[in-house]
C-alpha positions as CSV (number, residue, x, y, z in Angstrom):
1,X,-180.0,-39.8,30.4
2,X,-176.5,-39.6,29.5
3,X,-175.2,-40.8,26.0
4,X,-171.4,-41.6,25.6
5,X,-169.4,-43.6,22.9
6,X,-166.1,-44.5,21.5
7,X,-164.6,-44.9,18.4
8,X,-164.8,-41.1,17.2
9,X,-161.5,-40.8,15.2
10,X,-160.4,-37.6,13.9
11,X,-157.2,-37.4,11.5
12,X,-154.5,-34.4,11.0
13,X,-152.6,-34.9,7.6
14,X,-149.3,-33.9,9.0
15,X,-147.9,-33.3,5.0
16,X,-146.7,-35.0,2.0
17,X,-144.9,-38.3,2.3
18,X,-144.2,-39.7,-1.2
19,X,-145.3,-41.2,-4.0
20,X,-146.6,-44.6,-4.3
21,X,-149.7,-46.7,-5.7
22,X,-152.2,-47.7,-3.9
23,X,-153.2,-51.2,-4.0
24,X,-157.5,-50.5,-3.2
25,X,-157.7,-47.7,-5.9
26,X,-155.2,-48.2,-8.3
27,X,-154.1,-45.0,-8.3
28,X,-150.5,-43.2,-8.3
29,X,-150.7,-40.4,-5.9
30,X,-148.5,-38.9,-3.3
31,X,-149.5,-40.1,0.5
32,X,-149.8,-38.1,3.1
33,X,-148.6,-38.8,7.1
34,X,-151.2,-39.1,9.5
35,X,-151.6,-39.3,13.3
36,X,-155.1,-40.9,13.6
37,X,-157.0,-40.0,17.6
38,X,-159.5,-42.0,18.6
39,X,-162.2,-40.0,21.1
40,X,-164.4,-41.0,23.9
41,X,-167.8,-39.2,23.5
42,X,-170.1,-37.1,25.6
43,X,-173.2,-36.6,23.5
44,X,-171.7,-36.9,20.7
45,X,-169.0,-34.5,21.3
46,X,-165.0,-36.2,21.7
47,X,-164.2,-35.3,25.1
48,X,-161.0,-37.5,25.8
49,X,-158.6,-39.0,23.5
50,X,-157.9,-42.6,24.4
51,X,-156.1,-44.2,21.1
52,X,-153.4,-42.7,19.0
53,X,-152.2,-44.6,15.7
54,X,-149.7,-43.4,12.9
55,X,-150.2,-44.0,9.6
56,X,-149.4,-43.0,5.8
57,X,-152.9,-43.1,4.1
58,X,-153.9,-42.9,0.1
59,X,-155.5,-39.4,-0.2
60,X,-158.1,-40.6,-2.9
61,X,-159.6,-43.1,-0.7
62,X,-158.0,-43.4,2.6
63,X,-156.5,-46.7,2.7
64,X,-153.4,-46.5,5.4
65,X,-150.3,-48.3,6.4
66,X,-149.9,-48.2,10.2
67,X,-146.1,-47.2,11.5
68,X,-144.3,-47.1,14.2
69,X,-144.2,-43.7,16.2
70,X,-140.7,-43.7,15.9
71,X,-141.1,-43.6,12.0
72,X,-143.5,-41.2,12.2
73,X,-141.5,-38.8,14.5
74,X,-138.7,-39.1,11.9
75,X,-140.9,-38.7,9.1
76,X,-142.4,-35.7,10.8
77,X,-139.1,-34.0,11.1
78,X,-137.8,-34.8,7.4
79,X,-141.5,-33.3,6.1
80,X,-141.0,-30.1,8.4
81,X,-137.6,-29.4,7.3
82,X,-138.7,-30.1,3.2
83,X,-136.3,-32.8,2.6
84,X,-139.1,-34.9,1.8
85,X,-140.7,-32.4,-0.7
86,X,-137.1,-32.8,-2.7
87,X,-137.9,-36.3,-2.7
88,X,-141.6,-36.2,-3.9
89,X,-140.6,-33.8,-6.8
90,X,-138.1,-35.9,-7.9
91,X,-140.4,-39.1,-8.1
92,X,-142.7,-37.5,-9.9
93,X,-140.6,-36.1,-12.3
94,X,-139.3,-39.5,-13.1
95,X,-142.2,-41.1,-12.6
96,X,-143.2,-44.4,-14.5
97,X,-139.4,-44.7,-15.3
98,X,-136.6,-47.5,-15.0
99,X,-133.6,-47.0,-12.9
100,X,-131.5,-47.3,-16.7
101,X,-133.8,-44.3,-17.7
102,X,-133.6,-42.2,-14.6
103,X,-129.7,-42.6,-14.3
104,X,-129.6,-41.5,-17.9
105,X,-132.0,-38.7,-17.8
106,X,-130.2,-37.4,-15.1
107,X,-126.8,-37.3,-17.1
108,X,-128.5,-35.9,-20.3
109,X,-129.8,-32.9,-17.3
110,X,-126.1,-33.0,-16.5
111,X,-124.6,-32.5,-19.6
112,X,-127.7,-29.5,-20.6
113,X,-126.3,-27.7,-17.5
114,X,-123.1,-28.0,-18.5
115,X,-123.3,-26.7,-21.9
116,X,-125.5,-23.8,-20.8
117,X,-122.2,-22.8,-18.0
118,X,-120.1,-23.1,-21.3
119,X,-122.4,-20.8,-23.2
120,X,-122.8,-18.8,-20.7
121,X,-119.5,-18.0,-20.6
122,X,-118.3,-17.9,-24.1
């Protein structure tokens, strides 16, 4: 007797994405990229991947977005070469903020560097 399915999926978090809310949990989190396989099975064991999907998922509970594998490849680069983890720093460090307040933040961080090259060499 042989038993064989379908529908195993496994999913490697390829790294950080950014930060959004997610719509199912209401929560603000920082999403991860995804590429989602889908296994044919051999006694319960994934033999052959038949199915791949992209996606940027909610870490807390897993909701995705499906993209394109041409996002994802260019996602995939940006994460491996850290420009993205610029980018998710910098939302979360003005997060819950209005464009008005995050321009002006940033010019009151301006300004503070400034003064401190000033001091610094005075």
């Amino acid at each position: 007797m042989i038993i064989y399915g379908w529908d195993k999926k496994t999913r490697k978090v390829i790294g950080k994405f950014a930060h959004r809310s997610c719509t199912y949990c209401n929560t603000d989190s920082v999403w991860v990229l995804c590429l989602v396989r889908t296994w044919f099975t051999l006694f319960f064991i994934p033999i052959i991947p038949y199915a791949k999907s992209y996606q940027i998922s909610c870490p807390n509970c897993k909701s995705y977005i499906t993209i394109s594998k041409e996002d994802f490849m260019k996602l995939k680069e940006e994460i491996q070469s850290g420009k993205r983890e610029a980018d998710i720093i910098e939302s979360m460090k003005y997060k819950g903020k209005s464009d008005t307040q995050i321009n002006y933040l940033k010019a009151m961080e301006a300004q503070n560097a400034h003064n401190t090259e000033a001091e610094t060499e005075a």
